[in-house]
C-alpha positions as CSV (number, residue, x, y, z in Angstrom):
1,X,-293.4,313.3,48.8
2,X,-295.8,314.0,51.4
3,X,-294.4,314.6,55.2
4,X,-295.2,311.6,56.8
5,X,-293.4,309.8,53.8
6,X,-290.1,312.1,54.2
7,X,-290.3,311.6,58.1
8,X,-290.8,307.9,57.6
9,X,-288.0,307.5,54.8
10,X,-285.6,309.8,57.2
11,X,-286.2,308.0,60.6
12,X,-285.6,304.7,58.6
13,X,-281.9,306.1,57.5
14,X,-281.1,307.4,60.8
15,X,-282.5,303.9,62.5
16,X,-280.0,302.0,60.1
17,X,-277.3,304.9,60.9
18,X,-277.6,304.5,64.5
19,X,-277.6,300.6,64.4
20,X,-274.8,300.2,62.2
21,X,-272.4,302.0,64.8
22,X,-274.3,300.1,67.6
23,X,-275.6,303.7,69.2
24,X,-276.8,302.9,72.5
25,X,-279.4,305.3,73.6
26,X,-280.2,307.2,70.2
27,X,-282.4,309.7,70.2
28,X,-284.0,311.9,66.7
29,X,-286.7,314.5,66.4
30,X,-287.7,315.4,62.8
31,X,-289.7,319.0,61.6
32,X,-290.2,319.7,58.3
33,X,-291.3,323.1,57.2
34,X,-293.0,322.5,53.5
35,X,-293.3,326.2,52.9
36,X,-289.3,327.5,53.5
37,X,-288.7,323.3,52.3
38,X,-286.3,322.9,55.0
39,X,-285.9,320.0,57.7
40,X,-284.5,320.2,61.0
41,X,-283.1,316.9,62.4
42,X,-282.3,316.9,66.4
43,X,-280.4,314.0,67.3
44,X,-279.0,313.3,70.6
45,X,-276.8,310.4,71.7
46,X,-276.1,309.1,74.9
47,X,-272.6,308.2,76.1
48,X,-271.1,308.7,73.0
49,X,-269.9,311.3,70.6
50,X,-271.7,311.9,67.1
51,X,-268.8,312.9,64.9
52,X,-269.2,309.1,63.1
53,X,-272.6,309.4,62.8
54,X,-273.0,313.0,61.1
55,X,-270.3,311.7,58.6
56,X,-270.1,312.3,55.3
57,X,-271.2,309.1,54.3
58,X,-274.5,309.7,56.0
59,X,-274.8,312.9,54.3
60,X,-274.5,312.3,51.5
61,X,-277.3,309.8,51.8
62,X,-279.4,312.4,53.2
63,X,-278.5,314.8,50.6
64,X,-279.8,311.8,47.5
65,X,-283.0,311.3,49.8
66,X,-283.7,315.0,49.2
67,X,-282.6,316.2,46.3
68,X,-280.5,319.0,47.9
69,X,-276.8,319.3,48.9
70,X,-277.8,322.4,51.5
71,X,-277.1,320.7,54.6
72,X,-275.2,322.1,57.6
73,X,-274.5,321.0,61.1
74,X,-275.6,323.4,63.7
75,X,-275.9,324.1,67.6
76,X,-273.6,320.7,68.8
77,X,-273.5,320.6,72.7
78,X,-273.0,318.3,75.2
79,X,-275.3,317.8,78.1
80,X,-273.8,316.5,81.5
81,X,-274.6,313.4,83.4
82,X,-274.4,312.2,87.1
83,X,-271.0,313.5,88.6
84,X,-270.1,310.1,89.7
85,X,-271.1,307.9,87.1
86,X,-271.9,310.1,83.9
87,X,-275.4,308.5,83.7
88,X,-277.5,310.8,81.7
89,X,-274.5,312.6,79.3
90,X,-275.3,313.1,76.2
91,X,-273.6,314.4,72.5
92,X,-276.7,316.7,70.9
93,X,-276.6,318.6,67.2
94,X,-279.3,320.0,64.8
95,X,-278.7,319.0,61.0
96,X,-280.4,321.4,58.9
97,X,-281.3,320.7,55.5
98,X,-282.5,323.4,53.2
99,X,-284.1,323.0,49.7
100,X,-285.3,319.8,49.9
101,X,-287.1,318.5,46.7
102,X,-290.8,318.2,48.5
């Protein structure tokens, strides 16, 4: 698979991830690294947590998509909104995937 393929194939499964729990203001940022074969995933939520949408389930879809079961969830923060209204909050983690059959 060439990149855009992988980035296309990827955004398409976290699209369908993000609609299927009716995400409101879902946000994803894809690098690949074809050398090291890793991929770093940013994804960022607004309003809402991400625990249902890194499950297990997704995961393991990921994990088919790429041949590789090396896949960890790193640096989760949450970023603040407006004081008053929480406009602007947002859930944030970094899925990295290592060994990925590219």
């Amino acid at each position: 698979m060439n990149k855009t393929a992988i980035e296309c194939q990827l955004e398409h499964l976290l699209k369908k991830q993000a609609e299927r729990l009716c995400l409101w203001d879902f946000k994803q940022e894809t690098s690949i690294d074809f050398k090291k074969k890793d991929i770093t995933i940013k994804v960022s939520c607004m309003y809402q947590g991400l625990g249902a949408f890194i499950s297990f389930e997704f995961l393991s879809e990921i994990s088919e998509l790429l041949g590789t079961k090396k896949i960890d969830i790193r640096d989760q923060w949450y970023e603040s909104g407006c004081e008053t209204c929480d406009y602007g909050s947002s859930d944030n983690a970094t899925i990295l995937i290592r060994g990925a059959k590219i």
